[in-house]
C-alpha positions in Angstrom: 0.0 0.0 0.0 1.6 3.4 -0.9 0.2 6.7 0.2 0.9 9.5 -2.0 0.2 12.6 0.2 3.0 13.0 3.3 0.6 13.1 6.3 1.5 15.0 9.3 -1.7 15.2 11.5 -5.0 13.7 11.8 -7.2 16.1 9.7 -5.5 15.3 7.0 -6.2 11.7 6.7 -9.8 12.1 7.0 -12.1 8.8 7.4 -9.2 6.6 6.0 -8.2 5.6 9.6 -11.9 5.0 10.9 -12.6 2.9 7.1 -9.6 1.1 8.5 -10.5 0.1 11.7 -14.2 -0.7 10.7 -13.0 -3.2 7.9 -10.4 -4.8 10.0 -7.5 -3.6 7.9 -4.8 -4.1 10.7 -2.2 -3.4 8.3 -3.6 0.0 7.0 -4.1 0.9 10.0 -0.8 0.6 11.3 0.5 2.2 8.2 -1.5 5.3 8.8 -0.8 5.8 12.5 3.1 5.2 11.7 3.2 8.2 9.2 1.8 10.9 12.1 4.2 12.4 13.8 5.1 11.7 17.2 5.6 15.3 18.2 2.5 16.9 19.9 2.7 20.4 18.4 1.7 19.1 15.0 -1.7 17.3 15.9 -4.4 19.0 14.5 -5.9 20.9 17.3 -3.2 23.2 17.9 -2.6 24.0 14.2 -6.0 25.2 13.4 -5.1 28.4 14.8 -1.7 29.0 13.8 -2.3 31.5 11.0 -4.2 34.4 13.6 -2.2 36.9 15.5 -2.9 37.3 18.7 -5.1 39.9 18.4 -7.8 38.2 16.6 -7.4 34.6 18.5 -7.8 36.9 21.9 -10.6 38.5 19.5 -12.5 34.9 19.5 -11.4 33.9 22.6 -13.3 35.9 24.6 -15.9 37.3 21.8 -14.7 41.1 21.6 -17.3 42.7 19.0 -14.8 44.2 15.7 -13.3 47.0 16.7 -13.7 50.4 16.6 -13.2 51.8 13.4 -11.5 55.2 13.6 -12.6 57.3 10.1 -16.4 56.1 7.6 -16.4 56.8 4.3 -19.6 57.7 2.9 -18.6 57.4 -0.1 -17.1 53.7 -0.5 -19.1 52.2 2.2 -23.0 52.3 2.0 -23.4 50.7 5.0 -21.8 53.1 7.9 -23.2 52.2 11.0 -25.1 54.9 12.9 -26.3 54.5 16.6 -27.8 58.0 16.8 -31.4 56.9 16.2 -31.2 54.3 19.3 -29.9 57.2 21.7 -33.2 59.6 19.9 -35.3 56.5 20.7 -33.9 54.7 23.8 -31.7 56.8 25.5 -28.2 57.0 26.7 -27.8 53.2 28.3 -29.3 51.8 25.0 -26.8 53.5 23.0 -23.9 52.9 25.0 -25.3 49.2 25.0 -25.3 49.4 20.8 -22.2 51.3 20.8 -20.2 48.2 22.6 -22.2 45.6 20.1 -21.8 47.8 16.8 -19.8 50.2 17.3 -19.3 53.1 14.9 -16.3 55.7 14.1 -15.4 58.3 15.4 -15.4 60.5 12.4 -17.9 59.9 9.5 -16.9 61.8 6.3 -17.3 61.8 2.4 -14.2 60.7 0.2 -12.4 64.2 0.0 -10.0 65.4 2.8 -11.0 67.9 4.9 -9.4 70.9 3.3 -11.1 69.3 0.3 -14.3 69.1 1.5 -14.3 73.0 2.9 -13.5 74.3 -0.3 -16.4 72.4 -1.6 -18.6 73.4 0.2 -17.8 77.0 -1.0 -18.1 75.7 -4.6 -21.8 76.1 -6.6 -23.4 72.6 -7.4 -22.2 71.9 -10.6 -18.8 72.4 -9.2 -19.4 69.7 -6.5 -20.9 66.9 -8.4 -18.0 67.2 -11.0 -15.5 66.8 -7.9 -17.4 63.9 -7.3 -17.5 62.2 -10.3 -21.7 62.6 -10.5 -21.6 65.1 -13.6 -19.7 64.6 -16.4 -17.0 66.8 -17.5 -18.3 69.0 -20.6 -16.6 67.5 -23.8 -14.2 69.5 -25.5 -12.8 69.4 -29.2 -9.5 70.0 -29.1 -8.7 71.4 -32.9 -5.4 71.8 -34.5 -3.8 75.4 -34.8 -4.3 75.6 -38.5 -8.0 74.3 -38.2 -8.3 77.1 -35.6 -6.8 79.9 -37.8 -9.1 78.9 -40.6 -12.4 79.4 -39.1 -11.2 82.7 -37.7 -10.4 83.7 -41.5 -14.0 82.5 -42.2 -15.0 84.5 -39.4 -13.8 87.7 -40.2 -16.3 88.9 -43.2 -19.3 88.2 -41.1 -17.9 90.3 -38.3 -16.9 92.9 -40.3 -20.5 93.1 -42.4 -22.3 93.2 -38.8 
């Protein structure tokens, strides 16, 4: 019997080892158990975590909520959570109580900087929604000089007859 796939814990022989016990296949068996390693550390509960940092396994460990995230964008994320409506409703313990479960950020904002977003605001509409990407940028031929120079020619009679 040759096994093609280097075994190193458990989980990675699957129901070969039970399919081996059930139909008595002593030899198999033995095989099986004499390719895991003898070392503890690679069994396959203590490798299931081994690609978390300590953060997020202390994170599951005692079920922290995600954390606080520090700056919302508006713009990318449509859904930005906002407790404000529970605190209008509820009052101050409910929203502290949603705040630990869901918490929001501390600063919700649009896509621009700040500086961005002041100047903006000091900008008409159209202005704004170009910034934005919303309206399209008027289309503008861009002719060559002698093109240019020709309908100014053309031009000139009718200017001067008016």
């Amino acid at each position: 019997m040759q096994i093609d796939v280097p075994l190193i814990n458990e989980a990675q022989i699957g129901s070969r080892l039970n399919a081996a016990i059930e139909h008595n296949r002593r030899g198999e068996f033995a095989l099986l158990l004499s390719l895991l390693s003898a070392d503890a550390r690679d069994m396959a509960q203590f490798q299931w975590q081994k690609e978390l940092d300590n953060a997020e396994k202390f994170q599951r460990q005692f079920e922290l909520p995600p954390k606080q995230a520090l700056l919302a964008d508006l713009s990318t994320d449509k859904n930005v959570i906002d407790n404000s409506a529970v605190f209008a409703e509820q009052g101050a313990r409910a929203f502290q109580l949603q705040q630990a479960l869901r918490p929001e950020a501390l600063v919700i904002r649009g896509g621009e900087p700040i500086a961005m977003a002041e100047a903006l605001s000091n900008c008409d509409l159209t202005t704004r929604l170009r910034q934005r990407g919303q309206l399209p940028s008027p289309k503008v031929d861009v002719m060559h000089f002698a093109d240019q120079l020709a309908i100014q020619r053309n031009l000139v009679p009718l200017l001067a007859s008016a």
